[in-house]
C-alpha positions as CSV (number, residue, x, y, z in Angstrom):
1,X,0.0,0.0,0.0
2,X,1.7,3.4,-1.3
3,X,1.2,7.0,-0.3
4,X,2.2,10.0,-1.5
5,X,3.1,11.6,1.8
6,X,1.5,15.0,0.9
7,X,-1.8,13.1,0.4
8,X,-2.0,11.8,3.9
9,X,-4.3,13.0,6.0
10,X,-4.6,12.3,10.0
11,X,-6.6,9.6,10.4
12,X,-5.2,8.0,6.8
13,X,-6.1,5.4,4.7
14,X,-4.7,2.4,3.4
15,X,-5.0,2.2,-0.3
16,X,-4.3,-0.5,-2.7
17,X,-2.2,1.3,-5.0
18,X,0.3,-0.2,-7.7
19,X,3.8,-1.3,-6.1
20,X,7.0,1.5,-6.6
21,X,9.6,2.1,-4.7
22,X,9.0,4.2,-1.6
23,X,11.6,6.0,0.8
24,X,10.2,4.0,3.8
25,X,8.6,0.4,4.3
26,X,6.3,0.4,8.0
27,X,5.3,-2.9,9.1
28,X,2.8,-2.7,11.9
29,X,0.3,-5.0,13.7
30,X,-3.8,-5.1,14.5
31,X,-2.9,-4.4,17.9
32,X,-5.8,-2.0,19.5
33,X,-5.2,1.0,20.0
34,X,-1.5,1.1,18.7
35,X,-2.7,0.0,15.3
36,X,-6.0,-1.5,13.5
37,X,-8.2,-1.5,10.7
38,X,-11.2,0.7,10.6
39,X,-13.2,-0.3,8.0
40,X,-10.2,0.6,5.1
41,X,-8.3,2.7,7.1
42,X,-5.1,1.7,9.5
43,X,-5.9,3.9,12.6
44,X,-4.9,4.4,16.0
45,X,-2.7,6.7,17.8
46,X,0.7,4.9,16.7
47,X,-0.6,4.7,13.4
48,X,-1.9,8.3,13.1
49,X,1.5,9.8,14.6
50,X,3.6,7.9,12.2
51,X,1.5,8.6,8.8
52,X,1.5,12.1,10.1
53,X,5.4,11.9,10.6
54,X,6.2,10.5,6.9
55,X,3.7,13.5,5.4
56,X,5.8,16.4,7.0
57,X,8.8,14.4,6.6
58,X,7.9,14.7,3.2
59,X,8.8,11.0,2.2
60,X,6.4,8.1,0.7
61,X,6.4,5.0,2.3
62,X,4.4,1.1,1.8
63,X,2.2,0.0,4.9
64,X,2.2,-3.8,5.3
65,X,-0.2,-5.2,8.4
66,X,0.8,-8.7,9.5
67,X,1.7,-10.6,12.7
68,X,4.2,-9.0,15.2
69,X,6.6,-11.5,14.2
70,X,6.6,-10.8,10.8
71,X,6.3,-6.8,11.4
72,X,9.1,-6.9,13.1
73,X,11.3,-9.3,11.6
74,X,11.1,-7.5,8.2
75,X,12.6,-4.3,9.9
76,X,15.3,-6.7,12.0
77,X,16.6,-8.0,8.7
78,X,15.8,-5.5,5.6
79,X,17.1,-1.7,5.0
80,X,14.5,1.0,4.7
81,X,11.8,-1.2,6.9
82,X,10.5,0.2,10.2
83,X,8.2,-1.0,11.8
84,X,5.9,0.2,15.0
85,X,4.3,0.8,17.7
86,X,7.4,-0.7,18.7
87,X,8.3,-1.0,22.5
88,X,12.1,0.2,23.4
89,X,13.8,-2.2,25.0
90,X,17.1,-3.0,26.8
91,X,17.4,-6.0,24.6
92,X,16.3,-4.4,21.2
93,X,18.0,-1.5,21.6
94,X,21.5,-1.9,19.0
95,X,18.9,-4.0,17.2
96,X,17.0,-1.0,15.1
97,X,17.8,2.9,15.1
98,X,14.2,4.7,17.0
99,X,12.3,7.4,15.9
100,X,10.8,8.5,19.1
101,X,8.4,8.9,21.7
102,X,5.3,8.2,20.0
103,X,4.4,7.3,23.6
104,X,5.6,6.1,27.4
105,X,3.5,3.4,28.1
106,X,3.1,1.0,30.9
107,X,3.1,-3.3,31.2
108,X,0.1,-5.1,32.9
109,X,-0.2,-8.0,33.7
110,X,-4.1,-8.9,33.3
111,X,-6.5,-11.8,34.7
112,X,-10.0,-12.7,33.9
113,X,-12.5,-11.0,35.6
114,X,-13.8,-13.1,38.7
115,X,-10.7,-15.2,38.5
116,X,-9.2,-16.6,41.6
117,X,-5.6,-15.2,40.2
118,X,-4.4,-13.7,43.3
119,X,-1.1,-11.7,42.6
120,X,-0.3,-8.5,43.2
121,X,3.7,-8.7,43.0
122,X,6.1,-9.8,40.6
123,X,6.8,-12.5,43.0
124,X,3.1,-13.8,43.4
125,X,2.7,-13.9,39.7
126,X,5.9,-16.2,39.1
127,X,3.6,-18.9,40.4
128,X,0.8,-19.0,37.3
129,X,1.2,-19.3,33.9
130,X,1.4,-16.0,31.9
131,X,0.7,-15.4,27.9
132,X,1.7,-13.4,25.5
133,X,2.4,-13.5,21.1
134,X,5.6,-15.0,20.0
135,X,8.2,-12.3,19.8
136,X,6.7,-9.5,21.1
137,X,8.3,-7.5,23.6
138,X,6.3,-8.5,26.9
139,X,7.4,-12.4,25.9
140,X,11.7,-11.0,25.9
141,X,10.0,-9.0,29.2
142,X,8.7,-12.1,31.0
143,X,12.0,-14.3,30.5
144,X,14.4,-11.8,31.4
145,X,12.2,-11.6,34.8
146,X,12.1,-15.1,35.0
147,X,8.8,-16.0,34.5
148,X,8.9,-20.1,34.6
149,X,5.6,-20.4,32.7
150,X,4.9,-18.5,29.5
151,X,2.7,-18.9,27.0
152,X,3.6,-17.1,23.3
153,X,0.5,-17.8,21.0
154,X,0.9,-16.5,17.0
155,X,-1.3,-13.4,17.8
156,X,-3.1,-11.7,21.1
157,X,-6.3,-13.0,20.0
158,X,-5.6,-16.7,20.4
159,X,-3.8,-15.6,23.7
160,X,-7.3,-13.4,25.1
161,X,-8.8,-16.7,23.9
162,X,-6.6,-18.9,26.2
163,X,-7.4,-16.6,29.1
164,X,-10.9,-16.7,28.9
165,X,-11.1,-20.5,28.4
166,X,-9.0,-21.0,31.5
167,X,-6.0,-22.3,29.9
168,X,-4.3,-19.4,30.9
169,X,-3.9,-17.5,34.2
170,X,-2.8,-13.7,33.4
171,X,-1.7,-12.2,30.0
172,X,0.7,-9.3,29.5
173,X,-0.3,-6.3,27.9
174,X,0.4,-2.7,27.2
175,X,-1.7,-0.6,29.4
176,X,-2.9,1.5,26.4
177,X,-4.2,-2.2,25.0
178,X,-5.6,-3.5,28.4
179,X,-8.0,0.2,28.9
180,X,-9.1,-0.9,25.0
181,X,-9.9,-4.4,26.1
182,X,-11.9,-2.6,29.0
183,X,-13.6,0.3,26.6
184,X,-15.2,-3.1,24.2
185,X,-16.1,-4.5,27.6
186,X,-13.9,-7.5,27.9
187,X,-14.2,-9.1,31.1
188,X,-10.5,-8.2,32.6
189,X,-8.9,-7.2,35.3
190,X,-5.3,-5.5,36.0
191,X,-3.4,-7.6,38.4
192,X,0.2,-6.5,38.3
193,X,2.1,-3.6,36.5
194,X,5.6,-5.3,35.6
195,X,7.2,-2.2,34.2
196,X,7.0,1.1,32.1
197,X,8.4,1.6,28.3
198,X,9.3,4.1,25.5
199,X,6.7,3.3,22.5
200,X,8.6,4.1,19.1
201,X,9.1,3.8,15.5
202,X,11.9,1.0,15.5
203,X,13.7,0.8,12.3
204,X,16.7,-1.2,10.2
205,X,20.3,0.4,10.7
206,X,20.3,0.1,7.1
207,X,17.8,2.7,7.0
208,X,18.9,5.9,4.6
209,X,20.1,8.2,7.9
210,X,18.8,11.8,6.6
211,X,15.5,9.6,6.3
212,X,15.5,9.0,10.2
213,X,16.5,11.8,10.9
214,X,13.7,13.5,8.7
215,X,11.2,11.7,10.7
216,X,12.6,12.0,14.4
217,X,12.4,15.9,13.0
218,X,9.1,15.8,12.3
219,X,8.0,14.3,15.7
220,X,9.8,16.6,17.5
221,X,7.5,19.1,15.6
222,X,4.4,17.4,16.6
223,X,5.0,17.3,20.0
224,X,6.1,21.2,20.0
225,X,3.0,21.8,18.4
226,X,1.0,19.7,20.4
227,X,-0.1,17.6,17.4
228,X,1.0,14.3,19.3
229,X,-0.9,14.7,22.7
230,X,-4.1,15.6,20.2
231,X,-3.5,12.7,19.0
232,X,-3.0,10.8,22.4
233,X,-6.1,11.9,23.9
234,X,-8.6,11.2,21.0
235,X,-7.6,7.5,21.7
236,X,-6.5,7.5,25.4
Protein backbone atom coordinates (compact mmCIF):
# COMPACT_ATOMS: atom_id res chain seq x y z
CA UNK A 1 0.00 0.00 0.00
CA UNK A 2 1.66 3.42 -1.32
CA UNK A 3 1.24 6.96 -0.26
CA UNK A 4 2.23 10.04 -1.46
CA UNK A 5 3.10 11.65 1.80
CA UNK A 6 1.53 15.00 0.91
CA UNK A 7 -1.83 13.14 0.44
CA UNK A 8 -1.97 11.83 3.90
CA UNK A 9 -4.31 12.98 6.05
CA UNK A 10 -4.60 12.29 10.05
CA UNK A 11 -6.56 9.64 10.36
CA UNK A 12 -5.18 7.97 6.80
CA UNK A 13 -6.09 5.44 4.66
CA UNK A 14 -4.65 2.43 3.41
CA UNK A 15 -4.96 2.16 -0.26
CA UNK A 16 -4.32 -0.50 -2.75
CA UNK A 17 -2.17 1.34 -5.02
CA UNK A 18 0.32 -0.18 -7.75
CA UNK A 19 3.82 -1.31 -6.07
CA UNK A 20 7.00 1.52 -6.58
CA UNK A 21 9.65 2.15 -4.73
CA UNK A 22 9.01 4.18 -1.59
CA UNK A 23 11.59 5.99 0.76
CA UNK A 24 10.22 4.01 3.83
CA UNK A 25 8.59 0.40 4.35
CA UNK A 26 6.33 0.37 7.96
CA UNK A 27 5.35 -2.90 9.14
CA UNK A 28 2.78 -2.70 11.93
CA UNK A 29 0.28 -4.99 13.73
CA UNK A 30 -3.83 -5.11 14.52
CA UNK A 31 -2.91 -4.37 17.86
CA UNK A 32 -5.81 -1.99 19.47
CA UNK A 33 -5.17 1.04 20.05
CA UNK A 34 -1.49 1.07 18.73
CA UNK A 35 -2.73 0.03 15.31
CA UNK A 36 -5.98 -1.51 13.49
CA UNK A 37 -8.15 -1.54 10.67
CA UNK A 38 -11.25 0.65 10.62
CA UNK A 39 -13.17 -0.26 7.96
CA UNK A 40 -10.16 0.61 5.12
CA UNK A 41 -8.31 2.71 7.10
CA UNK A 42 -5.07 1.73 9.52
CA UNK A 43 -5.88 3.90 12.60
CA UNK A 44 -4.87 4.41 16.02
CA UNK A 45 -2.65 6.69 17.82
CA UNK A 46 0.69 4.89 16.70
CA UNK A 47 -0.60 4.71 13.43
CA UNK A 48 -1.93 8.27 13.11
CA UNK A 49 1.53 9.80 14.60
CA UNK A 50 3.59 7.91 12.22
CA UNK A 51 1.51 8.56 8.83
CA UNK A 52 1.54 12.08 10.12
CA UNK A 53 5.44 11.94 10.63
CA UNK A 54 6.15 10.46 6.87
CA UNK A 55 3.68 13.48 5.45
CA UNK A 56 5.76 16.42 7.00
CA UNK A 57 8.83 14.42 6.57
CA UNK A 58 7.87 14.71 3.17
CA UNK A 59 8.76 10.98 2.20
CA UNK A 60 6.39 8.11 0.72
CA UNK A 61 6.45 4.99 2.29
CA UNK A 62 4.41 1.07 1.83
CA UNK A 63 2.20 0.00 4.90
CA UNK A 64 2.17 -3.83 5.32
CA UNK A 65 -0.20 -5.15 8.42
CA UNK A 66 0.78 -8.66 9.51
CA UNK A 67 1.73 -10.58 12.69
CA UNK A 68 4.15 -9.01 15.23
CA UNK A 69 6.65 -11.47 14.19
CA UNK A 70 6.60 -10.77 10.76
CA UNK A 71 6.29 -6.83 11.39
CA UNK A 72 9.15 -6.86 13.12
CA UNK A 73 11.27 -9.33 11.58
CA UNK A 74 11.08 -7.54 8.18
CA UNK A 75 12.65 -4.31 9.91
CA UNK A 76 15.25 -6.71 11.98
CA UNK A 77 16.62 -8.00 8.74
CA UNK A 78 15.80 -5.50 5.61
CA UNK A 79 17.11 -1.69 5.00
CA UNK A 80 14.54 0.99 4.71
CA UNK A 81 11.79 -1.17 6.92
CA UNK A 82 10.51 0.21 10.20
CA UNK A 83 8.21 -1.01 11.84
CA UNK A 84 5.87 0.19 15.01
CA UNK A 85 4.30 0.85 17.67
CA UNK A 86 7.40 -0.72 18.73
CA UNK A 87 8.28 -1.00 22.53
CA UNK A 88 12.14 0.19 23.37
CA UNK A 89 13.83 -2.21 25.04
CA UNK A 90 17.14 -2.96 26.81
CA UNK A 91 17.44 -5.96 24.60
CA UNK A 92 16.27 -4.38 21.16
CA UNK A 93 18.01 -1.54 21.64
CA UNK A 94 21.48 -1.94 18.98
CA UNK A 95 18.86 -4.02 17.18
CA UNK A 96 17.04 -1.04 15.06
CA UNK A 97 17.76 2.92 15.06
CA UNK A 98 14.16 4.74 17.04
CA UNK A 99 12.32 7.40 15.94
CA UNK A 100 10.81 8.51 19.15
CA UNK A 101 8.42 8.90 21.65
CA UNK A 102 5.33 8.18 20.03
CA UNK A 103 4.41 7.28 23.62
CA UNK A 104 5.61 6.07 27.39
CA UNK A 105 3.47 3.44 28.14
CA UNK A 106 3.13 0.97 30.91
CA UNK A 107 3.12 -3.31 31.17
CA UNK A 108 0.07 -5.14 32.91
CA UNK A 109 -0.21 -8.01 33.72
CA UNK A 110 -4.07 -8.93 33.32
CA UNK A 111 -6.51 -11.81 34.71
CA UNK A 112 -9.96 -12.74 33.90
CA UNK A 113 -12.52 -11.00 35.60
CA UNK A 114 -13.78 -13.08 38.75
CA UNK A 115 -10.75 -15.23 38.47
CA UNK A 116 -9.25 -16.61 41.57
CA UNK A 117 -5.56 -15.23 40.22
CA UNK A 118 -4.37 -13.67 43.34
CA UNK A 119 -1.12 -11.74 42.56
CA UNK A 120 -0.29 -8.47 43.17
CA UNK A 121 3.68 -8.67 43.02
CA UNK A 122 6.06 -9.80 40.65
CA UNK A 123 6.83 -12.54 43.02
CA UNK A 124 3.13 -13.81 43.44
CA UNK A 125 2.67 -13.93 39.72
CA UNK A 126 5.87 -16.16 39.08
CA UNK A 127 3.58 -18.94 40.40
CA UNK A 128 0.80 -18.96 37.30
CA UNK A 129 1.16 -19.27 33.90
CA UNK A 130 1.43 -15.96 31.88
CA UNK A 131 0.66 -15.38 27.90
CA UNK A 132 1.71 -13.41 25.52
CA UNK A 133 2.42 -13.52 21.08
CA UNK A 134 5.61 -14.99 19.99
CA UNK A 135 8.23 -12.28 19.80
CA UNK A 136 6.70 -9.46 21.08
CA UNK A 137 8.31 -7.46 23.56
CA UNK A 138 6.27 -8.51 26.94
CA UNK A 139 7.45 -12.42 25.91
CA UNK A 140 11.71 -10.96 25.85
CA UNK A 141 9.96 -9.01 29.17
CA UNK A 142 8.69 -12.13 30.98
CA UNK A 143 12.02 -14.28 30.50
CA UNK A 144 14.36 -11.80 31.38
CA UNK A 145 12.21 -11.58 34.78
CA UNK A 146 12.07 -15.06 34.98
CA UNK A 147 8.78 -16.00 34.46
CA UNK A 148 8.91 -20.07 34.62
CA UNK A 149 5.58 -20.41 32.69
CA UNK A 150 4.90 -18.50 29.53
CA UNK A 151 2.72 -18.86 26.97
CA UNK A 152 3.63 -17.12 23.31
CA UNK A 153 0.50 -17.84 20.99
CA UNK A 154 0.94 -16.51 17.04
CA UNK A 155 -1.30 -13.41 17.75
CA UNK A 156 -3.11 -11.65 21.09
CA UNK A 157 -6.32 -13.01 19.96
CA UNK A 158 -5.64 -16.69 20.44
CA UNK A 159 -3.75 -15.58 23.67
CA UNK A 160 -7.32 -13.38 25.13
CA UNK A 161 -8.83 -16.74 23.92
CA UNK A 162 -6.57 -18.87 26.21
CA UNK A 163 -7.41 -16.57 29.08
CA UNK A 164 -10.91 -16.68 28.88
CA UNK A 165 -11.14 -20.51 28.37
CA UNK A 166 -9.03 -20.97 31.53
CA UNK A 167 -6.01 -22.27 29.90
CA UNK A 168 -4.30 -19.35 30.95
CA UNK A 169 -3.88 -17.46 34.21
CA UNK A 170 -2.79 -13.70 33.45
CA UNK A 171 -1.74 -12.15 29.99
CA UNK A 172 0.71 -9.35 29.50
CA UNK A 173 -0.33 -6.34 27.89
CA UNK A 174 0.44 -2.67 27.16
CA UNK A 175 -1.70 -0.62 29.41
CA UNK A 176 -2.86 1.54 26.44
CA UNK A 177 -4.22 -2.16 24.99
CA UNK A 178 -5.64 -3.49 28.45
CA UNK A 179 -7.98 0.17 28.90
CA UNK A 180 -9.11 -0.86 25.04
CA UNK A 181 -9.94 -4.41 26.10
CA UNK A 182 -11.91 -2.60 29.04
CA UNK A 183 -13.63 0.32 26.56
CA UNK A 184 -15.23 -3.13 24.21
CA UNK A 185 -16.06 -4.52 27.59
CA UNK A 186 -13.86 -7.51 27.93
CA UNK A 187 -14.17 -9.10 31.14
CA UNK A 188 -10.54 -8.17 32.65
CA UNK A 189 -8.90 -7.15 35.30
CA UNK A 190 -5.33 -5.52 35.98
CA UNK A 191 -3.40 -7.61 38.37
CA UNK A 192 0.18 -6.46 38.34
CA UNK A 193 2.12 -3.64 36.48
CA UNK A 194 5.59 -5.33 35.56
CA UNK A 195 7.19 -2.17 34.20
CA UNK A 196 7.02 1.08 32.11
CA UNK A 197 8.40 1.62 28.34
CA UNK A 198 9.33 4.09 25.51
CA UNK A 199 6.73 3.33 22.54
CA UNK A 200 8.55 4.09 19.07
CA UNK A 201 9.08 3.82 15.47
CA UNK A 202 11.90 1.02 15.48
CA UNK A 203 13.71 0.83 12.33
CA UNK A 204 16.69 -1.25 10.23
CA UNK A 205 20.29 0.35 10.66
CA UNK A 206 20.32 0.11 7.15
CA UNK A 207 17.84 2.74 7.02
CA UNK A 208 18.91 5.94 4.58
CA UNK A 209 20.08 8.25 7.86
CA UNK A 210 18.79 11.75 6.61
CA UNK A 211 15.53 9.58 6.29
CA UNK A 212 15.53 8.96 10.22
CA UNK A 213 16.52 11.83 10.88
CA UNK A 214 13.68 13.45 8.66
CA UNK A 215 11.22 11.66 10.73
CA UNK A 216 12.62 12.03 14.38
CA UNK A 217 12.40 15.93 13.05
CA UNK A 218 9.08 15.79 12.35
CA UNK A 219 8.00 14.33 15.67
CA UNK A 220 9.78 16.62 17.53
CA UNK A 221 7.52 19.11 15.64
CA UNK A 222 4.38 17.38 16.61
CA UNK A 223 5.03 17.26 20.03
CA UNK A 224 6.11 21.22 20.02
CA UNK A 225 2.97 21.84 18.44
CA UNK A 226 1.04 19.75 20.40
CA UNK A 227 -0.15 17.62 17.41
CA UNK A 228 1.02 14.30 19.35
CA UNK A 229 -0.87 14.69 22.69
CA UNK A 230 -4.06 15.63 20.21
CA UNK A 231 -3.55 12.71 19.01
CA UNK A 232 -3.04 10.80 22.39
CA UNK A 233 -6.13 11.91 23.92
CA UNK A 234 -8.57 11.22 20.99
CA UNK A 235 -7.63 7.46 21.73
CA UNK A 236 -6.52 7.49 25.41
Amino acid sequence: MKFAAGLIALAAAAVLTPAHAADINLTTEEYKPFNYMEGDKIVGFGAEQVFEIMNRAGLTYDVEMAQWSRAIGLAEKEADYCVFTASHTEARDPLFVWVEPLNVDRTLLIKKAGSDVNATTIDEAMAYSVGTQSQDYTEALLKDKGFPKIDAAKDMETTLKKLAAGRIDMVAVSEAFFNSLKKDGVAVEEAVVLSETVLSMACNPGTNADNVKKMQDALKSMIDDGTQAKILAKYQ
